[in-house]
C-alpha positions in Angstrom: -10.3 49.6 -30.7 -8.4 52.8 -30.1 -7.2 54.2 -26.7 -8.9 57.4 -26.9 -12.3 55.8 -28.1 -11.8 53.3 -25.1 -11.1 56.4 -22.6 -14.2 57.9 -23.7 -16.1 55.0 -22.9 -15.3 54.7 -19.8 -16.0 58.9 -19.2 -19.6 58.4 -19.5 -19.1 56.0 -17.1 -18.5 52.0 -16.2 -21.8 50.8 -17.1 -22.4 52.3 -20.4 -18.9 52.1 -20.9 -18.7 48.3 -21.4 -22.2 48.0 -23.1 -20.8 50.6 -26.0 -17.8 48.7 -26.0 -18.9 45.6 -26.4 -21.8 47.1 -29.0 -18.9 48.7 -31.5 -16.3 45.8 -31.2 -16.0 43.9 -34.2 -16.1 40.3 -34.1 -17.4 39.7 -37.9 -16.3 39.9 -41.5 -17.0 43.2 -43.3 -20.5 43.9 -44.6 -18.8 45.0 -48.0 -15.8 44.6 -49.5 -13.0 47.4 -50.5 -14.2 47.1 -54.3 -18.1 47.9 -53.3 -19.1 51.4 -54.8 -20.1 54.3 -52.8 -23.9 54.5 -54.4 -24.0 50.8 -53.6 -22.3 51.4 -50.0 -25.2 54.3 -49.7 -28.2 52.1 -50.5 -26.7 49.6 -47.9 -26.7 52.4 -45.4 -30.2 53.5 -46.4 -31.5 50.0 -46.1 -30.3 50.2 -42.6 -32.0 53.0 -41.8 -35.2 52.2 -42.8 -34.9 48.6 -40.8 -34.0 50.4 -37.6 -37.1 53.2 -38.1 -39.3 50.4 -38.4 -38.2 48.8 -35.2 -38.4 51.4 -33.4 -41.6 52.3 -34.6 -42.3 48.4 -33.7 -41.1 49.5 -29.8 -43.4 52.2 -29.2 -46.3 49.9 -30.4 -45.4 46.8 -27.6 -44.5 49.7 -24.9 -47.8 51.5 -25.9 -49.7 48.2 -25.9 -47.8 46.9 -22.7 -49.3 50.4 -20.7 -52.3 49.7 -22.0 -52.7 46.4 -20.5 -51.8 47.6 -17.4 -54.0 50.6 -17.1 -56.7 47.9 -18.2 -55.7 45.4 -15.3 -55.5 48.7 -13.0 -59.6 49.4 -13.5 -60.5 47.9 -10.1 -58.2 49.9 -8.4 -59.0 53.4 -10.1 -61.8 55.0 -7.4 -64.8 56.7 -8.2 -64.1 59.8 -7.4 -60.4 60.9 -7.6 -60.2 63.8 -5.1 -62.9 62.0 -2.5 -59.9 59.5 -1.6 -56.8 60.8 -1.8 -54.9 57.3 -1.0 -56.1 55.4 -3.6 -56.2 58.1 -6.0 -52.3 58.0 -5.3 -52.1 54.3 -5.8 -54.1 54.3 -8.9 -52.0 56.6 -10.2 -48.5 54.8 -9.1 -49.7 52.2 -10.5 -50.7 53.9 -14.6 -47.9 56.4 -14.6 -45.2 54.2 -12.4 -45.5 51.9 -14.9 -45.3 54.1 -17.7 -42.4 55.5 -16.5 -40.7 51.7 -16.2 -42.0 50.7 -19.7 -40.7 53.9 -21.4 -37.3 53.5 -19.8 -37.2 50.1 -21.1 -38.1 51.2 -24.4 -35.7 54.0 -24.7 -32.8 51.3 -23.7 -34.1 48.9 -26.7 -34.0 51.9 -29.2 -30.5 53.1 -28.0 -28.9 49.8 -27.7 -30.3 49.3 -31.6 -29.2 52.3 -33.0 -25.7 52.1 -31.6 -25.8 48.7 -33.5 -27.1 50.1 -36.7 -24.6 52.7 -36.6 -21.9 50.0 -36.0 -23.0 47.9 -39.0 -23.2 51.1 -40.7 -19.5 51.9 -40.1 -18.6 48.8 -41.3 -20.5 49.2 -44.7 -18.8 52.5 -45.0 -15.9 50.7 -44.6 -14.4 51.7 -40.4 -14.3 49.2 -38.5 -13.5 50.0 -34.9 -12.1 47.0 -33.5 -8.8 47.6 -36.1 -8.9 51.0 -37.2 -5.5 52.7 -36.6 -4.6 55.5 -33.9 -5.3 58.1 -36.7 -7.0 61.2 -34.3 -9.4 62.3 -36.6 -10.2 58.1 -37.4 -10.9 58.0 -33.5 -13.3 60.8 -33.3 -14.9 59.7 -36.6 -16.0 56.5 -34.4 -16.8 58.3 -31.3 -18.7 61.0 -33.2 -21.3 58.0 -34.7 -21.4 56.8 -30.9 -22.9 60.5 -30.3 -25.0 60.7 -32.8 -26.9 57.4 -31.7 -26.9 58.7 -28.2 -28.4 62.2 -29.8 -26.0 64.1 -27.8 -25.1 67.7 -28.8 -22.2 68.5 -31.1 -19.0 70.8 -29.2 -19.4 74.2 -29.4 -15.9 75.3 -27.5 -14.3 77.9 -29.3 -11.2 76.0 -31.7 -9.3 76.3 -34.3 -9.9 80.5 -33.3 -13.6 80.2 -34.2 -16.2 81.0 -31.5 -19.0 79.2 -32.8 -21.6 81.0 -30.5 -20.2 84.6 -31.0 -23.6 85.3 -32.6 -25.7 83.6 -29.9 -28.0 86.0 -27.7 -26.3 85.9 -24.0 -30.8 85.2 -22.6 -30.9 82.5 -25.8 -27.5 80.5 -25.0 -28.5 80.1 -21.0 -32.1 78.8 -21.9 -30.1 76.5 -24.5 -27.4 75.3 -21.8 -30.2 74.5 -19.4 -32.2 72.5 -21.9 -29.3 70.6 -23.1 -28.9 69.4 -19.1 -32.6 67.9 -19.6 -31.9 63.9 -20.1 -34.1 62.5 -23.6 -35.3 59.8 -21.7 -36.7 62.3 -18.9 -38.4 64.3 -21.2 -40.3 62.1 -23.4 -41.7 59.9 -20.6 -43.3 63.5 -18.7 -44.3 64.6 -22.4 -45.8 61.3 -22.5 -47.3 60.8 -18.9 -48.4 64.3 -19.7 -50.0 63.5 -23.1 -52.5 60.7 -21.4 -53.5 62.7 -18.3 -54.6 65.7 -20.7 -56.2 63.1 -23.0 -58.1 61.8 -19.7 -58.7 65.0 -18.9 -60.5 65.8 -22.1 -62.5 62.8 -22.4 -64.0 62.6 -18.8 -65.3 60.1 -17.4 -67.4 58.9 -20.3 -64.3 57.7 -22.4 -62.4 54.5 -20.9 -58.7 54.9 -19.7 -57.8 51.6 -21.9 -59.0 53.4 -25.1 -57.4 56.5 -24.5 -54.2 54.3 -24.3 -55.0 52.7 -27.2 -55.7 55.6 -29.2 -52.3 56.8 -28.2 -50.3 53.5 -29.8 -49.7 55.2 -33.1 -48.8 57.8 -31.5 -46.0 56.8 -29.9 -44.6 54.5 -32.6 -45.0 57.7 -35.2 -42.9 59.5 -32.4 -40.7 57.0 -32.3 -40.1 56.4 -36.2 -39.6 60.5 -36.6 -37.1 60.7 -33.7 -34.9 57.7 -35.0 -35.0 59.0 -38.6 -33.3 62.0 -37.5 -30.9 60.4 -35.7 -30.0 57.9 -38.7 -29.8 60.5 -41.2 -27.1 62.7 -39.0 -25.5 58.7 -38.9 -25.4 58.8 -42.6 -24.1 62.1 -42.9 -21.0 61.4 -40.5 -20.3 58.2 -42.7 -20.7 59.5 -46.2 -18.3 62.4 -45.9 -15.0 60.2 -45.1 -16.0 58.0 -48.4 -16.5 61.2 -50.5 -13.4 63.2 -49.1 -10.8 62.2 -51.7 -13.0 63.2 -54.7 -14.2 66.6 -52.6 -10.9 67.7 -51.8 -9.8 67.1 -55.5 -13.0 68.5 -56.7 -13.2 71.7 -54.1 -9.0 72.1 -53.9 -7.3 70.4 -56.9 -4.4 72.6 -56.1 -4.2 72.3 -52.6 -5.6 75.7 -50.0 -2.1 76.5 -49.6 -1.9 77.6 -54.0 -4.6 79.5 -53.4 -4.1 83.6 -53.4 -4.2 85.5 -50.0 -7.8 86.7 -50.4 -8.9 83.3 -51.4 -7.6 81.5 -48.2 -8.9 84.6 -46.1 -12.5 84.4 -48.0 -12.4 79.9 -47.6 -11.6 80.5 -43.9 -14.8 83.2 -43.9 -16.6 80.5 -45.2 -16.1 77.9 -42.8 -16.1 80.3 -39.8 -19.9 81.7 -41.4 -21.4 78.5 -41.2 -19.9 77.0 -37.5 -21.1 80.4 -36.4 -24.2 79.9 -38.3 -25.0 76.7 -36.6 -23.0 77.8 -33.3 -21.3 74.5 -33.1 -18.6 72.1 -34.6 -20.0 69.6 -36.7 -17.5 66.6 -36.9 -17.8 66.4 -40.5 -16.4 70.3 -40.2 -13.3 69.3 -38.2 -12.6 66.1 -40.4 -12.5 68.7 -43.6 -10.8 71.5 -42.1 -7.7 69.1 -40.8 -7.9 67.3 -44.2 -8.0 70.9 -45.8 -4.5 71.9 -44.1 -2.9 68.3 -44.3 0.2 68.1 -42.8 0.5 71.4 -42.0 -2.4 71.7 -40.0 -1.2 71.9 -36.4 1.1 74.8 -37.5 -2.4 77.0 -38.6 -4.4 75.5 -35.8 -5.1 79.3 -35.0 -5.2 80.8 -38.4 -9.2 81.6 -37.9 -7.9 83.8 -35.3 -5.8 86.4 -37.4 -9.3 86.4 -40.0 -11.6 89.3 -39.9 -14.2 91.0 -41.8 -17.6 88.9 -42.9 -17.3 86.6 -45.6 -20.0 88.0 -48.1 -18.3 91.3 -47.8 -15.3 90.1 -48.6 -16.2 87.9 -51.5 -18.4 90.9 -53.1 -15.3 92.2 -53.8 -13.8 89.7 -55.3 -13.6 88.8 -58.8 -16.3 85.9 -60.4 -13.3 83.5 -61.2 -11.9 84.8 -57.4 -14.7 83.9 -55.4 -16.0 80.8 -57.1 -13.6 78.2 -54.7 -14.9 80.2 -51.6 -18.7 80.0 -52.9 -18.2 76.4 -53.6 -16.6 75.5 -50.5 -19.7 77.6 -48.4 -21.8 75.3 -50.0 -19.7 72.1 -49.4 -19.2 72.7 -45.8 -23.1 73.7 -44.9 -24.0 70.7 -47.2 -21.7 68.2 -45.1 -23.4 69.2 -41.6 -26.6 69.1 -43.0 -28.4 71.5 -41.0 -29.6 74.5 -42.7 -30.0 76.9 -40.1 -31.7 80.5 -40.5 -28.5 82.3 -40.3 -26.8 79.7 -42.8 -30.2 80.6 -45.1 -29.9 84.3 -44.4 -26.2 84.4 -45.3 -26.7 82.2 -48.4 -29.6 85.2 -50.0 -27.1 87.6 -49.0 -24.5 85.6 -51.7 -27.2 85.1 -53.8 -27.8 89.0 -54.2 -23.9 89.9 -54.0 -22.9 87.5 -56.8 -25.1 87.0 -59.7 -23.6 84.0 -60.3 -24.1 81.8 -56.8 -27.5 79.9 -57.0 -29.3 80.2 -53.2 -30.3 76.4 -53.3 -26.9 75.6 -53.9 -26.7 74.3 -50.4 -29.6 71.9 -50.5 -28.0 70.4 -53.9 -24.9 70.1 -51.3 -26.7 68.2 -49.0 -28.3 65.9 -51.5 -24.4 65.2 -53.0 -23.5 64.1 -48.9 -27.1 62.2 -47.9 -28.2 60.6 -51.3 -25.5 60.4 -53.6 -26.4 63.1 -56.4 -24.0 64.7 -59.1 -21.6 67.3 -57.1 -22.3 70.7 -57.3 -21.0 73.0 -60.1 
């Protein structure tokens, strides 16, 4: 495995370090082999997905029968009245939501533990495997960015490359955000959860039975559980299919290479990409990956090219002519299709095209995303 994957193991600290480490080594033949197709690599991928959704669907049904059982062998305990004795009101309680607590813990470490698997398999079938892949930078954060995604943490939203991608974030809305990112996942869902029951309790009264309640609650929790992994899988996917479709994209997007193209064409392609990380107000790694493959060799002498760009991109491509603007269209759509999310302000820019040039179709960008996540015919 790389150094700077290792090194960023061991920055989220020693424990988790060595679990992640010993989760992505690679002690097994590959999944596929070099001749395998990329539709057939993508059905291998899905098939993954669906497998770990189950599963996790599958934990939230044992932790949500697991409480359950407890609250049920808790009955004797619960008293009477709940505000007539305060001490066993708080024992009761220790007792329900303490456990709770331990059970969701527990079951958040089996779904993290799996998907970090499943996205390890899933690497292989796409064909990086982490124990051997070489000390190519943008190889290393490849792995490292799949590690994230399983862990669901946030994407980098630094300024680089000369692009601030939160220039367009409301000062009020980026502090709420900053705080909310500091909230732990695990932390959350189990006081959403505790929460859920005691409301649940609360509208039943005492005529409904705890156990039932917490029955009732099972699917639930496995439904939330299902949803939440799905997302995470899909962004998985979307890290894994770009590197396999890169070759064909870049030939497809920039047969003749961004440094043949005219001086308002590189200023509208850098427009494009700066519109959608500013869109989304972060760096998607799949953005970084095509940006670096999109200057080549030359790319640490333009590192801060972005930063001598101004005007807005539809602006500048309404000015343009049809057979002009059609690589900085396509590329707007390649790069909002390869992060996947499509954002307000991506939408809102997108009409904006839509109305400028006759010729650029608003759901181009969903078509995009359907070329990265299921393998469809490429854009026009």
């Amino acid at each position: 495995m790389p150094e700077s994957a290792l090194q960023t193991f061991e920055e989220i600290g020693r424990i988790p370090g060595r679990i992640l480490r010993y989760l992505l080594s690679d002690n097994d033949h590959e999944l596929v082999d070099s001749e395998t197709s990329f539709n057939e690599r993508l059905e291998l991928i899905k098939r993954e997905e669906k497998l770990i959704c189950i599963r996790a669907g599958m934990y939230g049904i044992l932790c949500g029968i697991s409480i359950v059982w407890i609250t049920y062998l808790a009955r004797p305990f619960e008293p009477s009245d709940l505000s007539a004795d305060l001490k066993a009101t708080a024992f009761y309680f220790i007792i329900t939501i303490g456990s709770g607590i331990i059970l969701t813990i527990i079951e958040l470490f089996f779904i993290y533990v799996d998907i970090i698997q499943s996205a390890r398999k899933i690497a292989l079938i796409s064909g990086l495997r982490p124990a051997i892949i070489d000390d190519d930078d943008v190889t290393d954060e490849l792995i490292i960015s799949l590690m994230y995604a399983g862990l669901k943490a946030p994407n980098p939203h630094s300024p680089m490359y000369g692009i601030n991608p939160r220039e367009h974030v409301n000062k009020i809305v980026l502090i709420f955000s900053m705080a909310a990112h500091k909230s732990k996942v695990a932390i959350s869902r189990i006081i959403l959860k505790s929460l859920y029951r005691r409301v649940l309790v609360r509208l039943g009264g005492r005529t409904v039975s705890r156990a039932v309640i917490e029955t009732a609650s099972i699917p639930v929790f496995a439904l939330w559980n299902f949803i939440a992994v799905r997302r995470v899988m899909k962004e998985i996917r979307i890290r894994t299919t770009l590197p396999l479709l890169m070759n064909d994209l870049q030939q497809n997007l920039l047969p003749n290479g961004f440094d043949n193209l005219s001086e308002i064409q590189q200023k509208a392609t850098l427009l494009a990409i700066k519109s959608q990380v500013t869109g989304v107000a972060d760096f998607h790694p799949n953005i970084k990956l095509f940006v670096e493959r999109m200057f080549g060799v030359n790319f640490h002498g333009n590192e801060d090219t972005f930063e001598n760009i101004s005007g807005s991109f539809n602006e500048v491509v309404a000015k343009m002519s049809v057979e002009e603007r059609r690589i900085p269209l396509r590329i707007f759509g390649a790069v909002c299709g390869m992060d996947g999310r499509l954002r307000r302000r991506v939408r809102a820019e997108s009409n904006r095209l839509s109305m400028l040039c006759s010729e650029y179709d608003k759901h181009s960008l969903k078509k995009w995303r359907d070329y990265f996540m299921h393998g469809t015919s490429i854009p026009s």
